[in-house]
Residue, then its C-alpha position, 0 to 999 in steps of 0.5 A: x500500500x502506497x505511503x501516500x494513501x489518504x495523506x493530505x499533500x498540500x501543493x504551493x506553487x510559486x513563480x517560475x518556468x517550472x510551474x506547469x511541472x507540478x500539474x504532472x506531481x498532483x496527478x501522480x500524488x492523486x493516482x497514489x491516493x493522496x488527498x491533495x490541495x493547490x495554493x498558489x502565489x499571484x506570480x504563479x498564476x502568470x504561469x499557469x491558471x487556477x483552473x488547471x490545478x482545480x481541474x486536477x486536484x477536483x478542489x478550489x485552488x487557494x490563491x487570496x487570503x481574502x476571497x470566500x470562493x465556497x460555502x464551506x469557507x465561510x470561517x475566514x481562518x480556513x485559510x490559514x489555521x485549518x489549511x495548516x493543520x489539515x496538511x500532513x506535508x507541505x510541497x512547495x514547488x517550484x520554490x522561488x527565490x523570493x518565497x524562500x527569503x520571505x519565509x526565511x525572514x517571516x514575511x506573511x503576505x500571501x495564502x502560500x507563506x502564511x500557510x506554510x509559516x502556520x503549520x506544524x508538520x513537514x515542509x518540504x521545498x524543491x527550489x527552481x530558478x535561474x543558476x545565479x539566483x541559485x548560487x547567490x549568497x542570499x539565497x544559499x544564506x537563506x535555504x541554510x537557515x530554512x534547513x536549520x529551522x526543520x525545512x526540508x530542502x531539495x537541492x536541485x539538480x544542474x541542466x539546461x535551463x529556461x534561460x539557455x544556462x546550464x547549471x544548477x536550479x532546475x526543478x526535480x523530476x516528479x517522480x524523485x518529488x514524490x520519492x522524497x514526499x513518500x519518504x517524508x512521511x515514512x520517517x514522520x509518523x504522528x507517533x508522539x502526539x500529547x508527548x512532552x519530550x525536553x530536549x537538551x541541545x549546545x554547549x554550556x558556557x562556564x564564566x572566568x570573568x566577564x569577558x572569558x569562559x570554559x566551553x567546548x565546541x558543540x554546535x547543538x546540531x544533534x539537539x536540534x536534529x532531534x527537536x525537528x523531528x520530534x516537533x515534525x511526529x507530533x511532540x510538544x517539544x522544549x529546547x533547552x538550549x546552550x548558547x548556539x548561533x542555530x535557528x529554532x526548529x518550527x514549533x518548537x518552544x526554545x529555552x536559553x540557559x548558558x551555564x550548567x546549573x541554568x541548564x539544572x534549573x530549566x531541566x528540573x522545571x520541565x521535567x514534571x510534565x515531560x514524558x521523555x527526556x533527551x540529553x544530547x547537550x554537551x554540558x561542562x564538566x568543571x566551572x571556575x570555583x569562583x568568577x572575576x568580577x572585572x576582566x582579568x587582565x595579561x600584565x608584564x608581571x603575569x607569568x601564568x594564570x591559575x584557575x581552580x575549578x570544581x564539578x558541575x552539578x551532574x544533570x542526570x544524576x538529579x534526574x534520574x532521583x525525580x524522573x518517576x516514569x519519564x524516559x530518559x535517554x544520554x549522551x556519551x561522547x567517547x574516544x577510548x574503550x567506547x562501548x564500555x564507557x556507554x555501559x557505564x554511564x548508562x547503568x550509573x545515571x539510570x539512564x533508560x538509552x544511551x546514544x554513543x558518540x564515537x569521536x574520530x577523524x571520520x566522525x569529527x561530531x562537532x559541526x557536522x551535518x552527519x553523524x554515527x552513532x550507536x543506541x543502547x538501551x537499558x535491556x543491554x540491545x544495541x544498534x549500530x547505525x551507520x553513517x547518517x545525516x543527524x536529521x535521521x539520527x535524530x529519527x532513528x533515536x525516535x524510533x528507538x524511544x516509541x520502542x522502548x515506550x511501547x515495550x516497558 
């Protein structure tokens, strides 16, 4: 049975040569018994008409914010709120250079962009345009940023284009747009729905003075791979993140905290309502046992500069003495005896999953888009995973913890 069937496909076309493609992608979503809506940019329509989709989709075509076009529309929020939560997967295609920065910056201004800023599940975006659009800074700037927030983009592929170019920006085939929509969907099951999972993201910054600080170099791309995904199979999720330059994942409640006991504090808070727990914060292990109120200045007479530091507070150990029935799952970076060391921490902090992190020159972790990892639980099973991006990690982990609930 296809993946696709009694799905909600909800279809934005933007301005671009490529538009009259997508009459052939809602046929074959259609044929594959999606249930599919069409809404469309005002530039779009110079491309192809209204009609054409309506004819196609066999519904009204969403094109104004304004206009009441049937009965059952009667509720002016359809077009916004009810649209956004109807869809199981948005597809915007062709996505155009200026759609993707009005997204990028939260412009609402059309049907197409205030839907899609709405909804709470996937978005999926298959730009099109000219090779210098495509490779212009802004653009890849903002298509990077878009990614960082849970958007699914598409990297199009290089041929002829409609201006006589040859290069990257043509649309995708429709049938690998519609390989990419089924797996989407496959990896996104509404499984987490009434969940509330917190999760742990980035480094903590522990205060010399106030200007220095002791960290590590965690960019928080594996705490906010999970948060996307979570947020994306129906969680309540709450990021509580370390400092990052990351954008927030769509749906997602962030917290800011810098230091580990901040981080204590907002865990603590959260865990009351949480069902699942995800530490995948790289938290400092000491902090200086006291902090200079004034920059501490480098003098001819300074010869060398003692710090005397002390533990952190251990933020699994507190919780593993309140958690109750919350599921609770780690992280262990390891270099040496790496298996072992999971184990360990695994059995110490009570920990009901630990995702190891083997670091190594091919698998350097910090900064990285992918990662390999390897899930224990705390029945002793263990899964290696292969290389991976940290977006289907964050999926594979997922997996693991719906598992681990069924089953306890």
């Amino acid at each position: 049975m296809s993946t696709l069937r009694e799905k909600h496909v909800l279809v934005g076309v933007t301005g671009g040569i490529a538009a009259y493609k997508i009459a052939y992608l809602v046929r074959q979503l259609i044929k594959e018994g999606a249930q599919v809506r069409v809404m469309m940019t005002e530039a779009a329509t110079h491309f192809v008409t209204p009609l054409t989709f309506a004819a196609l989709s066999k519904h009204p075509v969403y094109t104004d914010l304004w206009n009441i076009e049937t009965s059952e529309e009667r509720d002016i929020t359809i077009r916004h709120v009810k649209l956004a939560h109807w869809a199981d997967i948005v597809v915007i295609a062709p996505a155009s250079a200026n759609t993707i920065a009005k997204l990028t910056h939260g412009i609402a201004d059309n049907i197409l962009t205030v839907v899609t800023l709405a909804t709470p599940r996937p978005v999926l975006l298959a730009p099109a345009m000219d090779v210098d659009m495509y490779i212009n800074e802004a653009t890849q700037q903002n298509l990077s940023r878009l990614k960082e927030r849970g958007f699914y983009i598409f990297d199009p592929p290089a041929g002829e284009l409609a201006s006589g170019l040859h290069g990257k920006g043509r649309l995708p085939e429709v049938e690998a747009l519609v390989e990419k929509i089924h797996d989407i969907l496959e990896r996104t099951p509404l499984d987490f729905i009434k969940k509330n999972i917190v999760i742990t993201a980035g480094p903590t910054y522990e205060p010399i003075d106030p200007v220095r600080f002791i960290g590590n170099r965690s960019s928080g791309k594996m705490g906010y791979a999970l948060a996307t995904a979570a947020s994306h199979r129906g969680a309540r999720v709450t990021l509580v993140s370390g400092p990052t330059q990351l954008q927030t994942p769509r749906g997602v409640n962030r917290i800011n905290v810098e230091t580990a006991q901040e981080m204590l504090n907002t865990v603590l808070k959260h865990l009351r309502t949480a069902n699942v727990l995800i530490m995948a914060a790289a938290v400092a292990d000491f902090t200086p046992s006291t902090v200079a109120k004034e920059k501490i200045k480098k003098t001819a007479l300074t010869q060398s500069l003692q710090l005397t530091l002390v533990p952190t507070p251990d933020i699994l150990t507190e919780v593993a003495k309140k958690k109750k029935k919350v599921i609770t799952v780690g992280f262990a970076l390891e270099t040496t005896n790496e298996l072992t060391h999971a184990r360990e921490k695994l059995q110490k902090k009570n920990l009901d999953m630990i995702v190891l992190n083997s670091y190594n020159d091919s698998n350097p972790v910090f900064g990285s888009d992918i990662n390999t990892v390897t899930i224990i639980n705390r029945w002793g099973e263990i899964e290696e995973l292969p290389t991976l991006p940290k977006i289907e990690v964050a999926h594979k982990i997922l997996d693991k913890v719906k598992s681990f609930m069924e089953n306890r």
